[in-house]
C-alpha positions as CSV (number, residue, x, y, z in Angstrom):
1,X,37.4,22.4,-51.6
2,X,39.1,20.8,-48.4
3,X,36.4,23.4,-46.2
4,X,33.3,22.6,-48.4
5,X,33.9,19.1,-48.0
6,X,34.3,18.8,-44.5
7,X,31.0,21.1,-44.4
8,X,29.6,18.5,-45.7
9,X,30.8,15.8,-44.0
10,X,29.9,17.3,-40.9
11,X,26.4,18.2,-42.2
12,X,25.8,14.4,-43.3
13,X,26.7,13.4,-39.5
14,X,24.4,15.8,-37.9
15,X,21.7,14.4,-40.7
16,X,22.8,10.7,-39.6
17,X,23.0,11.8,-36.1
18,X,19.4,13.0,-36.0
19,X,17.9,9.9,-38.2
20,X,19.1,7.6,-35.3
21,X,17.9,9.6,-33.1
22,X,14.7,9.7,-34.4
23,X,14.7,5.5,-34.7
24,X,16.0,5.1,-31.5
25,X,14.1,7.4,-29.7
26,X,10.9,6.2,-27.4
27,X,7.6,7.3,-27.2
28,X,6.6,9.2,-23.9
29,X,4.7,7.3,-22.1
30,X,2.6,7.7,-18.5
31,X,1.6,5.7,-16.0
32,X,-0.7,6.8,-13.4
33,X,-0.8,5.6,-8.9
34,X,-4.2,6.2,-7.8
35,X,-4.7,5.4,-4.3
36,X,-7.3,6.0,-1.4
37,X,-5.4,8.6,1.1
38,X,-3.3,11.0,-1.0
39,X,-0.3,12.4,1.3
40,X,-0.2,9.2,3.2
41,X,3.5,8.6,4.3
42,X,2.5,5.0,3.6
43,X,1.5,6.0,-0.2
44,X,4.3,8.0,-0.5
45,X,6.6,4.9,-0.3
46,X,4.3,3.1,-2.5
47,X,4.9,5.9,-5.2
48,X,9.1,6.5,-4.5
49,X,8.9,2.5,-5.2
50,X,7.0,3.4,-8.7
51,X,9.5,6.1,-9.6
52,X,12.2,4.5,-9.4
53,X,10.9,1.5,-11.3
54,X,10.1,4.0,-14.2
55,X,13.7,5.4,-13.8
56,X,14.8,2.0,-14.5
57,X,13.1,1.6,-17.1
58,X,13.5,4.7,-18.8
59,X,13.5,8.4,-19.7
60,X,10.5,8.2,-21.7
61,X,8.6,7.3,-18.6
62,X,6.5,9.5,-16.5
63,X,4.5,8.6,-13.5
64,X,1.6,10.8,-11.5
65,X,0.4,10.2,-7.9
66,X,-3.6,10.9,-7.7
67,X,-6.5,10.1,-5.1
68,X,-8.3,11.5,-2.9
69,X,-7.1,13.3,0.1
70,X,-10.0,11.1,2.6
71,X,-10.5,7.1,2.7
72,X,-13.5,7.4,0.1
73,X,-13.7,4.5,-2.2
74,X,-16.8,6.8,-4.5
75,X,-14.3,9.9,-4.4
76,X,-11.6,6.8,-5.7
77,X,-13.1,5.4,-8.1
78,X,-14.2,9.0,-9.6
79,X,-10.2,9.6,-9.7
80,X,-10.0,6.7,-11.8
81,X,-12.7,7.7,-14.3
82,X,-10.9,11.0,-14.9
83,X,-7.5,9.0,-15.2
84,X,-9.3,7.1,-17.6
85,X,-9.9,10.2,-19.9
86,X,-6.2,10.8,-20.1
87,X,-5.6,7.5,-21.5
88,X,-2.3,6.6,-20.0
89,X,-0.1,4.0,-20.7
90,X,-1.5,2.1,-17.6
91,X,-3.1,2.4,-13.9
92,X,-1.7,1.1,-10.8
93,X,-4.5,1.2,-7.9
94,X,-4.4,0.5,-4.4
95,X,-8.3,0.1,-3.8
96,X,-10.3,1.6,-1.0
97,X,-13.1,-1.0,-1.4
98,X,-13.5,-3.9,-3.7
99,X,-17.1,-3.6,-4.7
100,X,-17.2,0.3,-5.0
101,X,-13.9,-0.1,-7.4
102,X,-14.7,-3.2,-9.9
103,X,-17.0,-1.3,-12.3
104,X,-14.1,2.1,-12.7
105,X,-11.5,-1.1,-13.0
106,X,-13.1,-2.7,-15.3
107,X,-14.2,0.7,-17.6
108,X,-10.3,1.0,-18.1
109,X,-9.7,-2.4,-18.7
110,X,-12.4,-2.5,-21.7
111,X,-10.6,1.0,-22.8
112,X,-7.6,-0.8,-23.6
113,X,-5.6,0.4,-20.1
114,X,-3.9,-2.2,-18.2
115,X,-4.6,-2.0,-14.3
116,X,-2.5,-3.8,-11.7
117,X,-4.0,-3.4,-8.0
118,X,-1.7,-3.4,-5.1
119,X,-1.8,-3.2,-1.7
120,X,-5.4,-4.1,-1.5
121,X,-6.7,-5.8,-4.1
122,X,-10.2,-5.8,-5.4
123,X,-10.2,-9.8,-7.4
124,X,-13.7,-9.5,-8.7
125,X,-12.8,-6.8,-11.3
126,X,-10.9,-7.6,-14.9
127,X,-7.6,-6.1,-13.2
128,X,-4.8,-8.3,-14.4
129,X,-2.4,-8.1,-11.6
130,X,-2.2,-8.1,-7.6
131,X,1.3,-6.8,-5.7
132,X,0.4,-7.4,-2.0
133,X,1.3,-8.5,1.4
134,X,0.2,-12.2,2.7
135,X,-2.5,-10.4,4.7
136,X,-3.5,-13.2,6.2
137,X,0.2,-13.8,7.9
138,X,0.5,-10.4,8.8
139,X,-2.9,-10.7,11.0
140,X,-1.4,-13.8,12.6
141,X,2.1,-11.6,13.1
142,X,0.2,-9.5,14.7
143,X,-1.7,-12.3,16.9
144,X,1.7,-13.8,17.9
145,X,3.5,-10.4,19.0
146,X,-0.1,-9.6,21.0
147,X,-0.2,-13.3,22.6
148,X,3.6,-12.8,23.6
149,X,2.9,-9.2,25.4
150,X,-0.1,-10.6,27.3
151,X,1.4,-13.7,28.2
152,X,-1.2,-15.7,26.5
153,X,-4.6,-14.7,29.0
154,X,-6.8,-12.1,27.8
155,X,-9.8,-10.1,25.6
156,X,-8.8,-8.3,23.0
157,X,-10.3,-5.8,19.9
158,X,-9.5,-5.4,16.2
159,X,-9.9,-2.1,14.6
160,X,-10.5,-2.6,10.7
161,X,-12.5,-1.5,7.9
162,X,-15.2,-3.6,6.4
163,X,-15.4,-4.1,2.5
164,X,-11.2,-3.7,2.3
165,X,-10.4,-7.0,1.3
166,X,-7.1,-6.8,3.1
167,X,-8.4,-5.6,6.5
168,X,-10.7,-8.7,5.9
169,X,-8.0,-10.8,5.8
170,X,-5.6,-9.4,8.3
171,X,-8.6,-9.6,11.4
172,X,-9.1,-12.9,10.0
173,X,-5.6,-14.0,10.3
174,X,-5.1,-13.2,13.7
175,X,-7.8,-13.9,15.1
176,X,-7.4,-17.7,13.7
177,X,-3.9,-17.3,14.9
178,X,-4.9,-15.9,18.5
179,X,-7.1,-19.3,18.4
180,X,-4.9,-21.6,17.6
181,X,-1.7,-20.5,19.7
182,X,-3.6,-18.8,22.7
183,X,-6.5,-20.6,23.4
184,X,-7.1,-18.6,26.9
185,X,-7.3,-15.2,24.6
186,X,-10.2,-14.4,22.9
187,X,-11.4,-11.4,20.1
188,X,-14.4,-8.8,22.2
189,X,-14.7,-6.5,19.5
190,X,-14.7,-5.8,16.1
191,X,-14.3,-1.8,15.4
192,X,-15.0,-0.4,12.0
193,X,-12.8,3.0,12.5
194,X,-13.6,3.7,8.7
195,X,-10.0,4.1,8.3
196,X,-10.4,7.6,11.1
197,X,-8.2,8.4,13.9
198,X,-10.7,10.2,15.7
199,X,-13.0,7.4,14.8
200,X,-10.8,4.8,15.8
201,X,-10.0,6.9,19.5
202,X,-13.9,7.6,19.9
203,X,-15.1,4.2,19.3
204,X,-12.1,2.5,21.0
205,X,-13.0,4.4,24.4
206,X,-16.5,3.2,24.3
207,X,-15.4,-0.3,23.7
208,X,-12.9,-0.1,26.8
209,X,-15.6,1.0,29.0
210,X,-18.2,-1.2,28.1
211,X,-15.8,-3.9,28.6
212,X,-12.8,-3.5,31.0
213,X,-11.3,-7.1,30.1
214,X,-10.1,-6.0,26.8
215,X,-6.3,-6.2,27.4
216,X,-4.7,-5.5,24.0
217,X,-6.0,-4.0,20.8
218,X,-4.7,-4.6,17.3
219,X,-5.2,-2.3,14.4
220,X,-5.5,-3.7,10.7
221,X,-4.4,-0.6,9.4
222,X,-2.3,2.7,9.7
223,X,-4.9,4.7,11.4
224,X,-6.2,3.0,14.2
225,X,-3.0,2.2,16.2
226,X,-3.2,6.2,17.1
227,X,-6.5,6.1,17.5
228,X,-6.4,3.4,20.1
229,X,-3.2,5.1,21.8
230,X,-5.3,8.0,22.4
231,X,-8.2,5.9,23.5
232,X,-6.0,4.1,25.9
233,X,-5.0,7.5,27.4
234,X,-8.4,8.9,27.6
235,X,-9.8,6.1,30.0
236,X,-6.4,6.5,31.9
237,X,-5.4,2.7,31.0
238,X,-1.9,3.0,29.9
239,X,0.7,0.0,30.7
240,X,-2.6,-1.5,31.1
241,X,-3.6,-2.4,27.3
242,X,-1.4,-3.1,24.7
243,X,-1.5,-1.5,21.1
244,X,-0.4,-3.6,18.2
245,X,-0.6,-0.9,15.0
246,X,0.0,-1.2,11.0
247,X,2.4,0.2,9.2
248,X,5.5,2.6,10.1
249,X,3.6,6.2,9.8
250,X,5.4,9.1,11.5
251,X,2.4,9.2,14.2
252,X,2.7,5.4,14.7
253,X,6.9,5.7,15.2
254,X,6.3,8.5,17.8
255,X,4.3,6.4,19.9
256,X,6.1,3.3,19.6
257,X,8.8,5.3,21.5
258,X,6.6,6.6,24.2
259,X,5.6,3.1,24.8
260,X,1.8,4.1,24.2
261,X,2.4,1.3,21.1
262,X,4.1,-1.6,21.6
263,X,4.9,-3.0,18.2
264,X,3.9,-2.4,15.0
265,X,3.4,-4.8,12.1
266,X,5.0,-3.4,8.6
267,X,5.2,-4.7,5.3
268,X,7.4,-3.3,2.6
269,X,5.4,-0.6,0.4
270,X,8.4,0.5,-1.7
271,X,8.6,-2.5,-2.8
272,X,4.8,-2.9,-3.8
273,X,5.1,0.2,-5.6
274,X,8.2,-0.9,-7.5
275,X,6.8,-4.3,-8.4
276,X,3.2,-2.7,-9.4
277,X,4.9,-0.2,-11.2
278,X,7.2,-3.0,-13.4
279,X,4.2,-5.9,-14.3
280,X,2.1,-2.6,-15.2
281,X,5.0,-1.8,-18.3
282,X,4.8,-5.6,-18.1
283,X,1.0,-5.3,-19.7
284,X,1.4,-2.4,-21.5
285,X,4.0,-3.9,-23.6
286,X,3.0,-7.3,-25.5
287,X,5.3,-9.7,-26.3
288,X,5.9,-12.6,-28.1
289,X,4.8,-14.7,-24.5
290,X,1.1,-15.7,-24.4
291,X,-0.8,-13.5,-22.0
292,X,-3.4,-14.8,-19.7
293,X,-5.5,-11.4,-20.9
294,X,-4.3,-10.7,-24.4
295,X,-4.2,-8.1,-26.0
296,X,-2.0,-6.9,-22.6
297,X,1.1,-8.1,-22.1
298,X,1.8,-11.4,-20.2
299,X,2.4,-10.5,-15.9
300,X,1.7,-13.4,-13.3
301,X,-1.8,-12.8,-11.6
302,X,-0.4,-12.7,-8.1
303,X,3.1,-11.6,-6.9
304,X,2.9,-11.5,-2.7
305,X,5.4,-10.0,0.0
306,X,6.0,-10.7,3.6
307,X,5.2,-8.9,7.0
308,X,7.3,-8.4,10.5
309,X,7.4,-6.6,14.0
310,X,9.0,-3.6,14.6
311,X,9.3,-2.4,18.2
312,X,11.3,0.4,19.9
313,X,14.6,-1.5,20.3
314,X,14.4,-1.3,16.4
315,X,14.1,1.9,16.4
316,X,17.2,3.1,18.7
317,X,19.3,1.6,16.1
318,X,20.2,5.1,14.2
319,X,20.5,3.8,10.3
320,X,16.8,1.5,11.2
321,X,15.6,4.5,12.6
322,X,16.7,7.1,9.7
323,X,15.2,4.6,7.1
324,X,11.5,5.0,8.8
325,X,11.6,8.5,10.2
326,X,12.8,10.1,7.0
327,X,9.9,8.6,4.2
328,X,9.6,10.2,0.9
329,X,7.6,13.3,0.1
330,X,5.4,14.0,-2.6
């Protein structure tokens, strides 16, 4: 009697047991990163940021890294039409180029997927969210450490990428910045790299030879730094024109300690991953708050980080240099 009743006790807590599991439980969900250079070391720390946002949040979550392998906003927005299929939970984008984007944004948006852009934003679309950098101050970062190096006298290029809304806003920023601080500097060139190294190296040589007052050159984004290091080499001009780059990739680091860069200006991508990845369960979860874009969840329209310089003396410190030579991989 004693046996079949504790048989049956135990039975009722293993019933019990699996009844709370089954209320308590959560429903997988997935939540998908599609940006515009897959295997960027820059993307990567986007995406780390967005797992372990979903780690916080729980178990139940799942995230996938997708976009194309090349800066191609048609190939991007393609990504996000076959994301769309899926139907995840929601979309976190960092957008190649605004226009090209706003019509695959805004198909996922009238699907009933939340999207939150970060990085580079594209405003015109229905996404509900921006996590980005002050692009504007990081230009004139840039325009400060540039008008420090040349002492103030000088021509000097910008590499960027027309239609990337960012890029847009980084030239503008230091140029208005180089304007107002250095009024003996001026911007020679504009050069659309299309977000190419060997772009940015090509066209950067013909811009130093057709002018040979261009003393410094400023890149609004991780590729052309590189490409003008090279470009500086080519026409045999180094310690002649200084390099301002974007970003902390491992190509970037490496000349930074040659001296071939002289600074780079960084912003914090973990942490736009991280924030994207939060407002995004943000949306996809309603709540008793009133939401700006119901039937989504309520998220503020605009969350914005900061920019700085780093330089080589960073880098000797060992723990500043482990944290930027080591970046995640995916």
């Amino acid at each position: 009697m004693r046996r079949r009743l504790l048989v049956l006790l135990l039975t009722l807590a293993m019933v019990v047991g699996l009844a709370g599991a089954s209320v308590w439980a959560k429903d997988p969900e997935h939540y998908v990163m599609i940006v515009f250079t897959k295997g960027a070391e820059y993307f990567n720390w986007t995406y780390a940021g967005m797992i372990d946002a979903a780690k916080i949040l729980g178990d139940h979550i799942t995230t996938e890294l997708q976009g194309p392998a090349e800066w191609d906003a048609s190939l991007q927005a393609r990504t996000i039409d076959q994301v769309i299929v899926k139907q995840p939970n929601a979309i976190l984008v960092a957008c190649a180029d605004e226009a090209t984007l706003v019509p695959a944004i805004n198909r996922a948006i009238d699907r009933g997927i939340p999207v939150i852009t970060f990085d580079n934003d594209a405003p015109e679309s229905k996404r509900l969210a921006y996590v980005g950098t002050d692009n504007y101050e990081f230009g004139a970062t840039g325009a400060r450490a540039m008008g420090e190096l040349l002492g103030g006298e000088g021509e000097v290029a910008i590499i960027t990428v027309p239609g990337a809304g960012s890029m847009a806003e980084r030239a503008q920023g230091f140029e208005e910045e180089l304007a107002r601080l250095y009024p003996n500097m001026k911007v020679a060139a504009i050069i659309n790299d299309e977000g190419d190294v060997a772009r940015a190296e090509s066209l950067t040589v013909a811009a130093l030879l057709a002018n040979p007052n261009i003393k410094g050159i400023f890149s609004t984004h991780g590729y052309g730094g590189p490409g003008a290091a090279a470009a500086v080499r080519t026409v045999g001009r180094q310690g002649e024109v200084v390099v301002i780059a974007s970003d902390y990739g491992g190509p970037v680091l490496e000349l930074l300690k040659t001296g071939e860069i002289a600074a780079t200006v960084a912003d914090n991508p973990y942490l736009l991953g991280f924030q994207a990845m939060m407002l995004a369960y943000q949306a996809a979860h309603p709540t008793d708050m009133p939401s700006q874009n119901p039937p989504f969840g309520h998220v503020p329209p605009l969350i914005y980080g900061g920019s700085y310089i780093i330089t080589s003396e960073d880098l000797q410190d060992p723990e500043v240099a482990a944290i930027y030579e080591n970046p995640p991989q995916f």
